[in-house]
DRENPA-3360 file (N, C-alpha, C; in nm, 2 decimals, always signed):
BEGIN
1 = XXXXXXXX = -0.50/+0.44/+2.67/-0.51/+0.47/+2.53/-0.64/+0.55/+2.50 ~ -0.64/+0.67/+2.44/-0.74/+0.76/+2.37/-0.82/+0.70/+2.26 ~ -0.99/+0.70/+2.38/-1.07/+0.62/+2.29/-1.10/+0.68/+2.14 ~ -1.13/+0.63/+1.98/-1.12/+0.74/+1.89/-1.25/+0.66/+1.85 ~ -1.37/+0.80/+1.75/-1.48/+0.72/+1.73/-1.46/+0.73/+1.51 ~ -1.42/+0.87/+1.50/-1.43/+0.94/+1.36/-1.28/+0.89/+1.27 ~ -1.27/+0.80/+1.18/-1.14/+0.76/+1.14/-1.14/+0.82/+1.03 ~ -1.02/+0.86/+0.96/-0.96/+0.99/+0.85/-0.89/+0.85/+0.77;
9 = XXXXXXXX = -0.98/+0.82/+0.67/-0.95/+0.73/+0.56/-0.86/+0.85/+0.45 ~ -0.69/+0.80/+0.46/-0.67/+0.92/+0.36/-0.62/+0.85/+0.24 ~ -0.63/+0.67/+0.24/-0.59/+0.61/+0.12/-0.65/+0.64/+0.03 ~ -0.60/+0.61/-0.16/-0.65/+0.60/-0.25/-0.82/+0.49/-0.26 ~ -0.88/+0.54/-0.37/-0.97/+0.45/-0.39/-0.95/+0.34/-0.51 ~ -0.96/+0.23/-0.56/-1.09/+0.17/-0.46/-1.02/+0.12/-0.31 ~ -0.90/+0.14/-0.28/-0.87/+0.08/-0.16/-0.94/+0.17/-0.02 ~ -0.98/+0.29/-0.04/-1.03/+0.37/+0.06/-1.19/+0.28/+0.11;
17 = XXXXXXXX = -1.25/+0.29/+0.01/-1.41/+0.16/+0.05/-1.39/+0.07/+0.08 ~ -1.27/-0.03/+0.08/-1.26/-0.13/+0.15/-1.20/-0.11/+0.28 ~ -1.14/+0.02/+0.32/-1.09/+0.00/+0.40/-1.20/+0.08/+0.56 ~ -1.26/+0.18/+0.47/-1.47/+0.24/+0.52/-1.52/+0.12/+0.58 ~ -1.55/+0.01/+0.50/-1.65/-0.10/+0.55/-1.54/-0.16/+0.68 ~ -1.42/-0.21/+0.67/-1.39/-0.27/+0.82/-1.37/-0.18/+0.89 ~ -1.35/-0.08/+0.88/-1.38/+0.03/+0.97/-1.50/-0.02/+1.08 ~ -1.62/+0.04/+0.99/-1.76/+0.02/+1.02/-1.80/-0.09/+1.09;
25 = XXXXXXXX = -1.75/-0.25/+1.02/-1.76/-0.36/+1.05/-1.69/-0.40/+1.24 ~ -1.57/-0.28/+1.28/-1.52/-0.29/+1.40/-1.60/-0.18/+1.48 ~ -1.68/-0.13/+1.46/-1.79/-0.01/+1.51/-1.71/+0.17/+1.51 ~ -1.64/+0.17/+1.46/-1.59/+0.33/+1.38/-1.65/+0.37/+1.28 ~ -1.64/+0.51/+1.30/-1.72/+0.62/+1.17/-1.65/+0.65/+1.10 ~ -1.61/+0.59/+0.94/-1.53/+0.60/+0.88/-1.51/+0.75/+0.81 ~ -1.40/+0.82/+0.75/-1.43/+0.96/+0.73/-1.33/+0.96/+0.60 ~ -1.41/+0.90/+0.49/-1.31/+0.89/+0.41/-1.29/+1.03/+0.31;
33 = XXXXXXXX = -1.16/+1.07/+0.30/-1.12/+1.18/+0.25/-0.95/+1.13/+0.20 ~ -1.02/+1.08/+0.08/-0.86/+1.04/+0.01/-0.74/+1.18/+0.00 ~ -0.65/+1.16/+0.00/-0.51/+1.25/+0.00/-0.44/+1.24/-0.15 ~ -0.47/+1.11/-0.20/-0.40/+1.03/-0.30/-0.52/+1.01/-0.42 ~ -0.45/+1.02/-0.56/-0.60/+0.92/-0.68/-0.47/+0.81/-0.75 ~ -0.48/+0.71/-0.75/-0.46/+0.59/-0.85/-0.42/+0.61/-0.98 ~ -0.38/+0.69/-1.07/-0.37/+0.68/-1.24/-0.29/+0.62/-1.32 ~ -0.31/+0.50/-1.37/-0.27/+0.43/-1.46/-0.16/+0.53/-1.55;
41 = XXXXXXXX = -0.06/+0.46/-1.58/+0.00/+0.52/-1.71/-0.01/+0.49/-1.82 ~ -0.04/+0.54/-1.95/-0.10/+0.45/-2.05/+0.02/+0.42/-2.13 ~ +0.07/+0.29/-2.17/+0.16/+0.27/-2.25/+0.15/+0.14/-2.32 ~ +0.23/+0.09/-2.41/+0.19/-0.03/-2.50/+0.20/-0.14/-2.39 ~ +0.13/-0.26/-2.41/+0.14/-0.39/-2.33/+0.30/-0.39/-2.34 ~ +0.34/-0.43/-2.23/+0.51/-0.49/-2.20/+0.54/-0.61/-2.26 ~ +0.64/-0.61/-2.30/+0.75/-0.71/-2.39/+0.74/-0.82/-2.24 ~ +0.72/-0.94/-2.25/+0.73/-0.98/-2.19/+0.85/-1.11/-2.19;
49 = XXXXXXXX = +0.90/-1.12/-2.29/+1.05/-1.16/-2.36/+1.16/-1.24/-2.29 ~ +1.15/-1.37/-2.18/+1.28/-1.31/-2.14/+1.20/-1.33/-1.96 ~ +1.12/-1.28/-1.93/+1.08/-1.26/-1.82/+1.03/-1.37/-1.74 ~ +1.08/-1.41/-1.63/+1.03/-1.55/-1.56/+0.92/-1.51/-1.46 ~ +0.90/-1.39/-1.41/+0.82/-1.42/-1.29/+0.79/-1.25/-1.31 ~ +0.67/-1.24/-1.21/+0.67/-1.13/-1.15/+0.61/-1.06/-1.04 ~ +0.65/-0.96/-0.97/+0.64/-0.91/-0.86/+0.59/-0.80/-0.79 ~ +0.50/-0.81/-0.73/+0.41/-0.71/-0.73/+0.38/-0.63/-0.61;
57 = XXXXXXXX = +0.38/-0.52/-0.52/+0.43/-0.50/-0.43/+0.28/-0.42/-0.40 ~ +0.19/-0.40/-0.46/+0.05/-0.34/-0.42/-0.06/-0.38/-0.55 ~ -0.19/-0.39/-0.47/-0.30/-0.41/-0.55/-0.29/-0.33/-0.69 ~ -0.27/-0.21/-0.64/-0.28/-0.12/-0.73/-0.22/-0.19/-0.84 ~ -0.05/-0.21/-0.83/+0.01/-0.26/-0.93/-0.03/-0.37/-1.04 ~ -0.08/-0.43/-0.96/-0.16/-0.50/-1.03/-0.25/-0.50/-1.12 ~ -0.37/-0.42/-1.08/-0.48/-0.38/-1.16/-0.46/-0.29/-1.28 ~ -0.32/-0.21/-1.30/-0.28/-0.15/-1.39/-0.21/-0.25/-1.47;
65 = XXXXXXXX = -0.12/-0.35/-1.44/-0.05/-0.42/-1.47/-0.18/-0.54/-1.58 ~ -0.28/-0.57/-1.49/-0.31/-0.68/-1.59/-0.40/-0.58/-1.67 ~ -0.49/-0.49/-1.67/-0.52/-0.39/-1.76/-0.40/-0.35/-1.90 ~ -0.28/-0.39/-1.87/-0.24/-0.34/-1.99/-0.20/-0.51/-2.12 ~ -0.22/-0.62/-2.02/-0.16/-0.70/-2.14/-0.25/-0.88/-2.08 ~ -0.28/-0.95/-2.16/-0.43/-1.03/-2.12/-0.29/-1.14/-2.09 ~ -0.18/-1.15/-2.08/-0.08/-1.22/-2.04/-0.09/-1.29/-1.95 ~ -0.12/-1.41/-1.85/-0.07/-1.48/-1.73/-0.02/-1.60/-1.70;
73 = XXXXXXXX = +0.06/-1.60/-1.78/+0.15/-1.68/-1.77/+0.31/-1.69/-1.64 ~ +0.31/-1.63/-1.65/+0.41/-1.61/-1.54/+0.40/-1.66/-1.37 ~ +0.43/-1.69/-1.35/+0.40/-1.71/-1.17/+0.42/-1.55/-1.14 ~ +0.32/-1.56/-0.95/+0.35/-1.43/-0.96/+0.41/-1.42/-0.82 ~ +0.49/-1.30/-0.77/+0.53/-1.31/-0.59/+0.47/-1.19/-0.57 ~ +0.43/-1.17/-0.46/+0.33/-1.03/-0.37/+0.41/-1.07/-0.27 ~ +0.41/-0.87/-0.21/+0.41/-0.87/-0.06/+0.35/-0.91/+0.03 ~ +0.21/-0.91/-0.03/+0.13/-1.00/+0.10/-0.04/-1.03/+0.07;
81 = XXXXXXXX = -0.07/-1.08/+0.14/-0.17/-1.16/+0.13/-0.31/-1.08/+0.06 ~ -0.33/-0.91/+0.06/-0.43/-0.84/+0.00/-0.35/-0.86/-0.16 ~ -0.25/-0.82/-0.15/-0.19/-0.81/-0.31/-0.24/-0.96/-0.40 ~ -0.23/-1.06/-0.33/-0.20/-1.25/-0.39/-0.35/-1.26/-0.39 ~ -0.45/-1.17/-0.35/-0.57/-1.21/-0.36/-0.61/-1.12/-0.49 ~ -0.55/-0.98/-0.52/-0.57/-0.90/-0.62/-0.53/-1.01/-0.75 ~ -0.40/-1.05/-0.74/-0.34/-1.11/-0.83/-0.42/-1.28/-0.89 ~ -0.50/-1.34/-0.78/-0.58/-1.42/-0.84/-0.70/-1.40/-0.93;
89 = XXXXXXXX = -0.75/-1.28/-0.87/-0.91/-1.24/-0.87/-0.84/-1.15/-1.04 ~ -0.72/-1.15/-1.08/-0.67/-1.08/-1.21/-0.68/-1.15/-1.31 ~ -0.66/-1.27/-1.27/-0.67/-1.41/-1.36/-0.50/-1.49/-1.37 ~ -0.42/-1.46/-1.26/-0.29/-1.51/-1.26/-0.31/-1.67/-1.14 ~ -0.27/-1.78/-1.22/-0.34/-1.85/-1.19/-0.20/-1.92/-1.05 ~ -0.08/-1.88/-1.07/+0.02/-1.91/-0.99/+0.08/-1.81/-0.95 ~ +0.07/-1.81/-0.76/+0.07/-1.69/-0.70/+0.10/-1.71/-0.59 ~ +0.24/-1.67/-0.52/+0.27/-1.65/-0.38/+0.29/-1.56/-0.32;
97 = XXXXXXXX = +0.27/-1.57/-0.18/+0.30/-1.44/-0.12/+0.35/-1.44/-0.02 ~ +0.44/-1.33/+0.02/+0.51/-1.26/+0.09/+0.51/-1.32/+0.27 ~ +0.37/-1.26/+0.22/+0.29/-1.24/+0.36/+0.37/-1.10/+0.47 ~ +0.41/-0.98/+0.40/+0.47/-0.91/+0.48/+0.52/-0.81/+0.42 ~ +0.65/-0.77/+0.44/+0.65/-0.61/+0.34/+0.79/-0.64/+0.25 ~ +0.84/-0.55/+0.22/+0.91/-0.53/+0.08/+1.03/-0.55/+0.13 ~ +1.11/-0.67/+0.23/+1.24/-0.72/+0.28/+1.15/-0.86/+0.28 ~ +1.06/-0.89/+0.33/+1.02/-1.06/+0.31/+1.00/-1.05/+0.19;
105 = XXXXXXXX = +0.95/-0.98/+0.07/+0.93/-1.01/-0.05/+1.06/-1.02/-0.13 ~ +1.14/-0.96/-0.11/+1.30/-0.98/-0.14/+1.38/-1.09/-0.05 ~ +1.36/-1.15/+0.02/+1.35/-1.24/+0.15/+1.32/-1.39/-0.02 ~ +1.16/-1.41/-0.01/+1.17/-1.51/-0.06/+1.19/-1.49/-0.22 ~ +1.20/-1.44/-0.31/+1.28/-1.36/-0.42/+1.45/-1.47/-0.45 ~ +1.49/-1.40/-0.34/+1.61/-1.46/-0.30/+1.61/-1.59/-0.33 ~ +1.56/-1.64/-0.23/+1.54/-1.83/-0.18/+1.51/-1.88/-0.29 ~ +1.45/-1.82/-0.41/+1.43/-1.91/-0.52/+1.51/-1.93/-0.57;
113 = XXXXXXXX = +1.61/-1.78/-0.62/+1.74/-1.79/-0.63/+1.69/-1.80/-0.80 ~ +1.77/-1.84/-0.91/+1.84/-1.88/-1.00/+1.71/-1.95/-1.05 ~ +1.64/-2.00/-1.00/+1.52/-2.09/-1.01/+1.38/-1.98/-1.06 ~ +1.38/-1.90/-0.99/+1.30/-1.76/-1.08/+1.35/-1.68/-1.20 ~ +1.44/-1.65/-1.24/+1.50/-1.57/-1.36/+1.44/-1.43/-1.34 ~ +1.49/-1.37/-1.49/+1.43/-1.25/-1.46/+1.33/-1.23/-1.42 ~ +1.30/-1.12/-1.31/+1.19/-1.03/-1.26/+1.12/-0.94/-1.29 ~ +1.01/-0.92/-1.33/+0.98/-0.79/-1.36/+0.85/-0.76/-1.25;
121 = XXXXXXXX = +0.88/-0.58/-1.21/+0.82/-0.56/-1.10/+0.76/-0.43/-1.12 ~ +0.63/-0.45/-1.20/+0.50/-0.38/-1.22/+0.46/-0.29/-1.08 ~ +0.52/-0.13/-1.06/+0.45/-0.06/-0.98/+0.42/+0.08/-1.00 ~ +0.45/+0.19/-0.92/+0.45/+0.31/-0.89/+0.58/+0.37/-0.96 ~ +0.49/+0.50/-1.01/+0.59/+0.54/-1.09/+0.70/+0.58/-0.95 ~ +0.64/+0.61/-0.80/+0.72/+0.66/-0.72/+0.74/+0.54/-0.64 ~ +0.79/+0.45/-0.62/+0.75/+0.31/-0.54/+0.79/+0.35/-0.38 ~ +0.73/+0.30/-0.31/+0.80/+0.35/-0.15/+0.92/+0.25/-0.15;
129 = XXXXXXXX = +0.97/+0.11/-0.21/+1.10/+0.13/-0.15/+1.16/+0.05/-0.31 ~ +1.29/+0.01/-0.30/+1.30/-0.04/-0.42/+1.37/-0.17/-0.42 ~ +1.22/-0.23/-0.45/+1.28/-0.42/-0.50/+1.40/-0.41/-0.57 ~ +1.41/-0.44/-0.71/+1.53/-0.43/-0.75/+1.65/-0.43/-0.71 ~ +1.68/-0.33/-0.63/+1.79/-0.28/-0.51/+1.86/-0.35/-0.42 ~ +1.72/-0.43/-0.36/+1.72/-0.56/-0.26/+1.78/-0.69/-0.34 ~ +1.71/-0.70/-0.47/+1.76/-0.80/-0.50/+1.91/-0.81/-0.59 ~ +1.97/-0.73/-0.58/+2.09/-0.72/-0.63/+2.21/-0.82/-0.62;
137 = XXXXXXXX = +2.23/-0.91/-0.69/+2.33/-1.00/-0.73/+2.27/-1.11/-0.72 ~ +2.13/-1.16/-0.69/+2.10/-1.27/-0.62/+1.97/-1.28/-0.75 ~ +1.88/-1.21/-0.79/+1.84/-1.20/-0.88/+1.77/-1.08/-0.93 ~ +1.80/-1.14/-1.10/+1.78/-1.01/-1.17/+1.64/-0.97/-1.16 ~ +1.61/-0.83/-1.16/+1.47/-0.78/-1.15/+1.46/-0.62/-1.20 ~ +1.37/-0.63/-1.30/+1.34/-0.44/-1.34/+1.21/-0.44/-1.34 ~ +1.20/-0.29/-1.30/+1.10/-0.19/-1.24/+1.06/-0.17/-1.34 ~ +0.92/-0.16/-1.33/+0.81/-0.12/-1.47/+0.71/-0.04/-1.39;
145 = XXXXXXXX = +0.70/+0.06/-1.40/+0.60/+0.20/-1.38/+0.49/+0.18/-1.51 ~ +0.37/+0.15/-1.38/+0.23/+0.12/-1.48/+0.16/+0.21/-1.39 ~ +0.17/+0.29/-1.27/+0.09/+0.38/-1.20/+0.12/+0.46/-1.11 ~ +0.09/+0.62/-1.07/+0.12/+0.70/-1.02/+0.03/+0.74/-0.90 ~ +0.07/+0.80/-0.80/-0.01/+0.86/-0.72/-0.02/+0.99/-0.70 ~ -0.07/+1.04/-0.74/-0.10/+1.16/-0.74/-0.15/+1.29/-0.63 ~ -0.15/+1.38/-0.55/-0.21/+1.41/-0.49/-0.38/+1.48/-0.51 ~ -0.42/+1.47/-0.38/-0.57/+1.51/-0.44/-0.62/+1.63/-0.41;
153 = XXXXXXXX = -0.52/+1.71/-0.34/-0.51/+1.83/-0.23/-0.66/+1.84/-0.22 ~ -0.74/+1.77/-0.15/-0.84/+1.78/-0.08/-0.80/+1.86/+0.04 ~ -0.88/+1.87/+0.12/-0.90/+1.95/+0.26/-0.94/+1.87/+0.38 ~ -0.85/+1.83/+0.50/-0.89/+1.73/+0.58/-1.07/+1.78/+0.61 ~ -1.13/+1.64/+0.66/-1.25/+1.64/+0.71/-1.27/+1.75/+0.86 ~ -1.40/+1.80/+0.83/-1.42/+1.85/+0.94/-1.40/+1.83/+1.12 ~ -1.41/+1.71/+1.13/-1.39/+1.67/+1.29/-1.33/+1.51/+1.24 ~ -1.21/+1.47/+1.31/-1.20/+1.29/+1.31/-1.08/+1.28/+1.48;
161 = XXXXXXXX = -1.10/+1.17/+1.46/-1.01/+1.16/+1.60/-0.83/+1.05/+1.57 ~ -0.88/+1.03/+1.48/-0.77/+0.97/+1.44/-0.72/+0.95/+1.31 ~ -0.62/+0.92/+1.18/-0.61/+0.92/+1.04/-0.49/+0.85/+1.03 ~ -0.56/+0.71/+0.91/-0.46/+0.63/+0.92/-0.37/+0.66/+0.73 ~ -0.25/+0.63/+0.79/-0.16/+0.66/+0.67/-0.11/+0.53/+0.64 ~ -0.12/+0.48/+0.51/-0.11/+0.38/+0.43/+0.06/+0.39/+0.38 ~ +0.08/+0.45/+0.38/+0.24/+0.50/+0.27/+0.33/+0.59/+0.31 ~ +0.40/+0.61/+0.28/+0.54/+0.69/+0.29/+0.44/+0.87/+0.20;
169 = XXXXXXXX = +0.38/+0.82/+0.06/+0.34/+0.91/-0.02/+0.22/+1.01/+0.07 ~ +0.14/+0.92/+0.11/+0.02/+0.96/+0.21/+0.07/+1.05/+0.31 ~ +0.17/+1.02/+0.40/+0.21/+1.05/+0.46/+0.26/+1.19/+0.45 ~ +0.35/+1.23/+0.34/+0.37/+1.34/+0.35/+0.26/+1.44/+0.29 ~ +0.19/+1.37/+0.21/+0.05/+1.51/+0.16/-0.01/+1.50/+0.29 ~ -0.02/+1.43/+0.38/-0.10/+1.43/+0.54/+0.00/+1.58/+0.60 ~ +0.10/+1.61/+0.60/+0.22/+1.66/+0.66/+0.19/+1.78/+0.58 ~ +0.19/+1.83/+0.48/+0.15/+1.92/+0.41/+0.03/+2.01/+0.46;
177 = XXXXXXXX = -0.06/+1.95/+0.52/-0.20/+2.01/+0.57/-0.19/+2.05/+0.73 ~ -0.10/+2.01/+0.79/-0.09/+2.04/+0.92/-0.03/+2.18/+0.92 ~ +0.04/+2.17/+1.09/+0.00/+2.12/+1.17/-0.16/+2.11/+1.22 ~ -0.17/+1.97/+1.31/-0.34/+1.97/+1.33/-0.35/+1.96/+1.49 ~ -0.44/+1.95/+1.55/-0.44/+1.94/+1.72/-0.39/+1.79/+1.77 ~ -0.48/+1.75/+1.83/-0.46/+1.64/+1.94/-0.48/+1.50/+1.89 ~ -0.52/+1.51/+1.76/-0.58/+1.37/+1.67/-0.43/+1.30/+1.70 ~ -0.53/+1.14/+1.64/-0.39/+1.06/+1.65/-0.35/+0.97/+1.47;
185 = XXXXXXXX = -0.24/+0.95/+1.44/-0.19/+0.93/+1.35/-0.15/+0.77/+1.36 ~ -0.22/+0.70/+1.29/-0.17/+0.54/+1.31/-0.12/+0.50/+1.10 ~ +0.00/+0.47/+1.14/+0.13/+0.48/+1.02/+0.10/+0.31/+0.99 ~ +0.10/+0.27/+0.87/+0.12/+0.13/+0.81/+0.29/+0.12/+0.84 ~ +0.41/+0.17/+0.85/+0.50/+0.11/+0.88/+0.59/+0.27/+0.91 ~ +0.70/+0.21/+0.97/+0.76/+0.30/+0.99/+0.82/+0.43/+0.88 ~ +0.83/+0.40/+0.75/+0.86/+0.51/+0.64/+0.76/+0.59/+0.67 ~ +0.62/+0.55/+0.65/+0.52/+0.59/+0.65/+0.52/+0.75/+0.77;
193 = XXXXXXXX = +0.59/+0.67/+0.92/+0.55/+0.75/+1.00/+0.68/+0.86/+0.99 ~ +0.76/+0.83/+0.93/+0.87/+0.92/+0.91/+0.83/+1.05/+0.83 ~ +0.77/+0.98/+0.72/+0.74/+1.11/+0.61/+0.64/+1.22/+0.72 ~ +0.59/+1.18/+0.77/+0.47/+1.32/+0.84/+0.59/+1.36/+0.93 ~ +0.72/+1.37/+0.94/+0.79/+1.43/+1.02/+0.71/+1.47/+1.13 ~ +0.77/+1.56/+1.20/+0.78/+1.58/+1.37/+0.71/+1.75/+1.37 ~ +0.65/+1.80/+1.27/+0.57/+1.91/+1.28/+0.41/+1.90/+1.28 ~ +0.38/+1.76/+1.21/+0.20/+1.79/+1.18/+0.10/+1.79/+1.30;
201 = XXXXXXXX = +0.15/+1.77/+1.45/+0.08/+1.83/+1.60/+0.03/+1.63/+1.61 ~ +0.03/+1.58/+1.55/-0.03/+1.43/+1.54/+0.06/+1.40/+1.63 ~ -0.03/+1.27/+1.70/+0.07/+1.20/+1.82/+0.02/+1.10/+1.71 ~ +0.18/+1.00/+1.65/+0.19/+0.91/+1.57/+0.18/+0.75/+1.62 ~ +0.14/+0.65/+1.61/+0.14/+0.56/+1.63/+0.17/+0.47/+1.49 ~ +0.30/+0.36/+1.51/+0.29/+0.26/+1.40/+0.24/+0.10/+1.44 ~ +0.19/+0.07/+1.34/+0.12/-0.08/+1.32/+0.25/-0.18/+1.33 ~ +0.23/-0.28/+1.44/+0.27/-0.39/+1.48/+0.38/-0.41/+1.36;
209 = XXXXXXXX = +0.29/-0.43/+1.23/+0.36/-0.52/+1.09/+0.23/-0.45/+1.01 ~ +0.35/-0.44/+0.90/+0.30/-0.37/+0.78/+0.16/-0.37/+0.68 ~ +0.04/-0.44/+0.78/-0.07/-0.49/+0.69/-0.16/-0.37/+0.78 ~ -0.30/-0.42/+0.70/-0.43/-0.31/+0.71/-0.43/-0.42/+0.92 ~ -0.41/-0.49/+0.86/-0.50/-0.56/+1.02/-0.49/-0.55/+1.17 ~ -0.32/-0.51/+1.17/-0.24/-0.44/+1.26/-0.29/-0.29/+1.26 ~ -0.29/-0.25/+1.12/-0.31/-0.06/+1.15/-0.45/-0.04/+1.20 ~ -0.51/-0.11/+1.17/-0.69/-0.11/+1.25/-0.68/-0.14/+1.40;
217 = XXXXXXXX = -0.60/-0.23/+1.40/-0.57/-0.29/+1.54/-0.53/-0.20/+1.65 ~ -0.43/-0.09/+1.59/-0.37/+0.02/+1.66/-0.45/+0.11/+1.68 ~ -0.58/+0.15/+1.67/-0.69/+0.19/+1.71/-0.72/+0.21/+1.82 ~ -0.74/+0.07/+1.82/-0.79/-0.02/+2.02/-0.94/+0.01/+1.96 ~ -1.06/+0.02/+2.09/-1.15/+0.00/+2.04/-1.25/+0.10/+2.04 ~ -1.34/+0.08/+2.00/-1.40/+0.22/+1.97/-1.47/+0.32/+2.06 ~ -1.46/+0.39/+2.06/-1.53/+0.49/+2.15/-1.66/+0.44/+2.20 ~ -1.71/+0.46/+2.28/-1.88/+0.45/+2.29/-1.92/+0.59/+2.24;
225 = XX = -2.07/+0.54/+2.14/-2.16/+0.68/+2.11/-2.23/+0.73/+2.25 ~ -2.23/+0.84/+2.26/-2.30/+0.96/+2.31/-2.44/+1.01/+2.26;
% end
């Protein structure tokens, strides 16, 4: 495995700084150059009417979501364990999680069954996959667009050895800027490594399971300095 020392942070912020310090904290030189910005959509607080639970499939969603209505009442379900920690620290005081990606979160969705009611599922105006969809006949759930991703058309950094892609969306503004040389590409899940298709010169690597801890993991370890 090709030791790498310069890592191409191309997530949004604030997720890009958190993701700089474990970088750092595992002895890499983080090289953050977002691809993506975060923008809220501005619209009236949501009817909440009606609605038993809700479902939240990224931080982000969240942070827009409880930004728009001082509501928490609802229990809440996350994909996984960074999202259930967003959703506490929001002030939702009943909160489970996934622990995994957007088939376990439809996974336990499911199992509650009839016992959750309606869903409402606070994300991306472009979501990478769609809850809803999954839960089709088993329970009801609608999509609420509280934030977009936007591109940043920045300009990759001058030297990195490797660039980790968080998304399916990442992914392809990463694929837009290529092709690049010999760097290596480590994908949060397989969509992710799809979207950079088979032109951007990247030798692609995907993470074990769909979390930051695996995609850091796919690294291996850090280079020695010179």
């Amino acid at each position: 495995m090709t030791a790498i020392r310069r890592v191409w942070v191309t997530r949004a912020e604030p997720g890009a700084a958190r993701t700089a310090d474990r970088l750092t904290a595992l002895g890499f030189e983080p090289v953050v150059v977002p691809l993506l910005a975060i923008r809220p959509i501005p619209q009236p607080a949501p009817d909440l009417t009606g609605i038993a639970g809700l479902a939240f499939t990224s931080a982000n969603g969240v942070a827009a979501f409880a930004a728009l209505t001082p509501d928490r009442s609802r229990p809440v379900f996350t994909v996984g364990d960074a999202t259930a920690r967003a959703a506490r620290a929001a002030g939702f005081p009943r909160v489970q999680s996934a622990d995994g990606d957007l088939d376990r979160l439809a996974a336990l969705l499911r199992a509650r069954g009839s016992g959750v009611g309606p869903v409402l599922v606070p994300g991306a105006r472009e979501p990478a996959g769609d809850l809803p969809a999954l839960l089709t006949g088993r329970v009801h759930a609608t999509a609420l667009a509280v934030y977009e991703a936007v591109a940043t058309e920045a300009a990759p950094p001058g030297a990195f050895d490797a660039v980790l892609v968080h998304s399916a969306r990442a992914g392809r503004a990463l694929a837009a800027l290529g092709p690049f040389g010999d760097q290596i590409a480590i994908a949060l899940s397989a969509a992710a490594a799809t979207a950079l298709g088979d032109r951007s010169g990247l030798e692609i690597r995907v993470a074990s399971t769909p979390d930051e801890a695996a995609l850091l993991a796919a690294l291996g370890n850090p280079a020695r300095r010179v």
